[in-house]
C-alpha positions as YAML, in Angstrom:
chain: A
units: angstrom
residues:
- id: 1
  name: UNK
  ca: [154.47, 92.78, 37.01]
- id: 2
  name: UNK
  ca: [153.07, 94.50, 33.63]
- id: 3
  name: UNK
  ca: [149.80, 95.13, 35.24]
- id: 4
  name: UNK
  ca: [151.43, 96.43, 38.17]
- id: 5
  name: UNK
  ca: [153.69, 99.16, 35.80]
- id: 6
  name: UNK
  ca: [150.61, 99.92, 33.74]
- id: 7
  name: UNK
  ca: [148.50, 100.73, 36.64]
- id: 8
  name: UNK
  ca: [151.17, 103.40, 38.08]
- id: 9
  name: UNK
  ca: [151.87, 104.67, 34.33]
- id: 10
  name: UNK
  ca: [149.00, 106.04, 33.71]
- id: 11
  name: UNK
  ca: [147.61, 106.49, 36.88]
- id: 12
  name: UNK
  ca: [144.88, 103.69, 37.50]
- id: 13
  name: UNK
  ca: [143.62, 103.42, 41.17]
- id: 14
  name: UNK
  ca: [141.34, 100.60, 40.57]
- id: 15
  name: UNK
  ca: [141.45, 97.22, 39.49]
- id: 16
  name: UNK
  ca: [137.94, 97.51, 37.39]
- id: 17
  name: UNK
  ca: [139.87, 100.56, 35.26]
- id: 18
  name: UNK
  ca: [142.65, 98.37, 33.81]
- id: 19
  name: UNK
  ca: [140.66, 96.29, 31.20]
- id: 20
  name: UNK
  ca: [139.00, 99.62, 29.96]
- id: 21
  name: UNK
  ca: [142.89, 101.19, 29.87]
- id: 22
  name: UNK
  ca: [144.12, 98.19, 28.24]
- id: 23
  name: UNK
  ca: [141.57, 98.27, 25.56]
- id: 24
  name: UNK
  ca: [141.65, 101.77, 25.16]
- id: 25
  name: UNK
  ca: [145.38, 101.46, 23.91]
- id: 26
  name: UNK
  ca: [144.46, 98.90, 21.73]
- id: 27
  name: UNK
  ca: [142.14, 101.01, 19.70]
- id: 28
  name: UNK
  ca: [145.06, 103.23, 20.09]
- id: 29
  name: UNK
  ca: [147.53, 100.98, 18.69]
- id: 30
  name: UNK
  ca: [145.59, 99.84, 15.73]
- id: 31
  name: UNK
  ca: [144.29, 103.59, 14.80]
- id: 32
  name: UNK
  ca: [148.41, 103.89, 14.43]
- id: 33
  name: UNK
  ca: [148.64, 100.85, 12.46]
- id: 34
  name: UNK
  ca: [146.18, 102.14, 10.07]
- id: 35
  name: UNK
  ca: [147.54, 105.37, 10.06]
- id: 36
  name: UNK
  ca: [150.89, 104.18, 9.03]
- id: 37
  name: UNK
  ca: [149.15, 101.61, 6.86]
- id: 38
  name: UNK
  ca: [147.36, 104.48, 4.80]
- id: 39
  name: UNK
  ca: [150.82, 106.83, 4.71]
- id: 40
  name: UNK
  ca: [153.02, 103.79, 3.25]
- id: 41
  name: UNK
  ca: [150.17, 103.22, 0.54]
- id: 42
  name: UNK
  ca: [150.22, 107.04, -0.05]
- id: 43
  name: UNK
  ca: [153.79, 107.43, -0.60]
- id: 44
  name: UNK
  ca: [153.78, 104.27, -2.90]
- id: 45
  name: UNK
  ca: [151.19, 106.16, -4.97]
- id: 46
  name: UNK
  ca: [153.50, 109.46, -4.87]
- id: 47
  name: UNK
  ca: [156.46, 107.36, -5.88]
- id: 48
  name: UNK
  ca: [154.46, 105.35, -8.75]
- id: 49
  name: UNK
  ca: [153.19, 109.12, -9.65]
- id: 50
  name: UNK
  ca: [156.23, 110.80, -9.98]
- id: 51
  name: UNK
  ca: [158.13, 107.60, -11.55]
- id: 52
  name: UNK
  ca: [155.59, 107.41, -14.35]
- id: 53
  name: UNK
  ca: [156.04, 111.03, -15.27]
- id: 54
  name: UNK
  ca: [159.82, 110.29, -15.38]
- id: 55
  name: UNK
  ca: [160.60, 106.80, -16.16]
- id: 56
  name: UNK
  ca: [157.27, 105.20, -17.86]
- id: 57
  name: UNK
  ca: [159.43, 102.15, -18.91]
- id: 58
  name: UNK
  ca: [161.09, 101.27, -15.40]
- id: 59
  name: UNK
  ca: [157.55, 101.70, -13.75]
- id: 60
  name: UNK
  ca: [155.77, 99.39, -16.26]
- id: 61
  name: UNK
  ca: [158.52, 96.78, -15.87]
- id: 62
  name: UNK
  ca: [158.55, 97.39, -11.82]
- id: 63
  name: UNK
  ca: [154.89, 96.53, -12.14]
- id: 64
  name: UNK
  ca: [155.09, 93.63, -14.33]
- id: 65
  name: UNK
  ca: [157.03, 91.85, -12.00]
- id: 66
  name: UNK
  ca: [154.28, 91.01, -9.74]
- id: 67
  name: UNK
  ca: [153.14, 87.96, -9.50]
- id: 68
  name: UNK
  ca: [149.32, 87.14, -9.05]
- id: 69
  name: UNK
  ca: [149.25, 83.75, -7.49]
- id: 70
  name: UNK
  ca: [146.10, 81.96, -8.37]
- id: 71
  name: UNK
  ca: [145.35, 79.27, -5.95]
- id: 72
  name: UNK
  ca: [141.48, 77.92, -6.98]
- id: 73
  name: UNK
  ca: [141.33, 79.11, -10.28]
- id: 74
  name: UNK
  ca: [137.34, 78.31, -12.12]
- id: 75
  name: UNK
  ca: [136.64, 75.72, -14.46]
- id: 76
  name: UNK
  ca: [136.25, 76.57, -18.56]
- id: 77
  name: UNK
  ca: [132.62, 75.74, -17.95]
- id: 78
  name: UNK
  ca: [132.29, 77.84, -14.62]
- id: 79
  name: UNK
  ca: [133.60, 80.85, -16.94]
- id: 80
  name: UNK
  ca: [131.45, 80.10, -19.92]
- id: 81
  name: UNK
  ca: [128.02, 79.64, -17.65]
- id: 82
  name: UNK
  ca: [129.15, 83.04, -16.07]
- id: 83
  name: UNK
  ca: [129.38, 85.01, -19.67]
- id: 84
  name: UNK
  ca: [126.33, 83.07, -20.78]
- id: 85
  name: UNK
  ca: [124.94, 84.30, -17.89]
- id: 86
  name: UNK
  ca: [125.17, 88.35, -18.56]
- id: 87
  name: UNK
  ca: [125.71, 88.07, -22.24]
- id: 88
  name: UNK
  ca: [123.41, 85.14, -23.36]
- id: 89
  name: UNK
  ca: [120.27, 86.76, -22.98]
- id: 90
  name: UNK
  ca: [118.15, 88.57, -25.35]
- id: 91
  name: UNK
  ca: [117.75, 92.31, -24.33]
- id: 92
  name: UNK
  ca: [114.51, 94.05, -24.30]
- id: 93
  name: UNK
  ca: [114.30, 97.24, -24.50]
- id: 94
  name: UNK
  ca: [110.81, 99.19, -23.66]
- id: 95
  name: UNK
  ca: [109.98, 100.85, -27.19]
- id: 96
  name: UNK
  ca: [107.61, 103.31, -25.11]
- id: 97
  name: UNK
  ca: [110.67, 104.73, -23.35]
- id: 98
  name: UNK
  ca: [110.96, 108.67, -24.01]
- id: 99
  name: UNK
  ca: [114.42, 108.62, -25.00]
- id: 100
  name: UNK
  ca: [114.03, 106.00, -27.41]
- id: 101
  name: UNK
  ca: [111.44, 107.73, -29.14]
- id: 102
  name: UNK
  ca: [113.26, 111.31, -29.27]
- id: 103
  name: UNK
  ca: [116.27, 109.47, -30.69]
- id: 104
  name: UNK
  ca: [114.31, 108.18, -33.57]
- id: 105
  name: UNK
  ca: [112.70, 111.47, -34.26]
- id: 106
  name: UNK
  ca: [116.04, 112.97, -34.59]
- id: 107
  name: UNK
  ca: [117.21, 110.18, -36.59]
- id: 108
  name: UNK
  ca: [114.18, 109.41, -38.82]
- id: 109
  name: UNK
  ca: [116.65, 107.43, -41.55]
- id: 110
  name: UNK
  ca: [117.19, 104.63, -38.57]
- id: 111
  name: UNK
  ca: [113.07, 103.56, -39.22]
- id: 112
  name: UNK
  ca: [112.03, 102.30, -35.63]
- id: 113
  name: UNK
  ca: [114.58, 100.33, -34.73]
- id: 114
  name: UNK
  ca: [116.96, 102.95, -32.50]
- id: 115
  name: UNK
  ca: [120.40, 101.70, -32.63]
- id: 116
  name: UNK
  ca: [121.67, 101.44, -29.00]
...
């Protein structure tokens, strides 16, 4: 029955059309849904905009309220492996670089150690 009423809507005349129609308002429907999508987050930002310019207090506490729910949340050793990972290691820095070099002629009191 819905196939029949979509084929006389818009004006199929064969069979092998409809599943190219029917997708065809799919990509439709979901370039709407995004559309929408991208205007609600839009006037949220608006809102959020003009509410912080007015009311700085109410915003912040409208915004506090939100609760980030945590489901699998890492280990204390997972974390500390991560930061060892990035900070623990001794950086070397290539002494022949130009910009190191022009930095301590401009600072000659630093000796050759540039402070970065």
């Amino acid at each position: 029955m819905k196939r029949k009423r979509v084929l006389k809507n818009y004006k199929i005349e064969k069979e092998e059309n409809f599943d190219q129609v029917t997708e065809e308002l799919k990509q439709k429907v979901s370039s709407n849904m995004q559309r929408i999508s991208r205007y609600g987050k839009r006037q949220n930002c608006y809102y959020q905009n003009k509410m912080f310019t007015t009311e700085c207090k109410k915003l912040y506490n409208l915004l506090r309220q939100k609760n980030i729910n945590v489901k699998n949340a890492p280990t204390k050793e997972k974390i500390e492996n991560f930061r060892n990972a990035i900070f623990g290691k001794e950086i070397q820095h290539n002494e022949e670089a130009y910009c190191i070099k022009n930095m301590c002629q401009q600072n000659p009191s630093n000796g050759n150690e540039p402070n970065i």
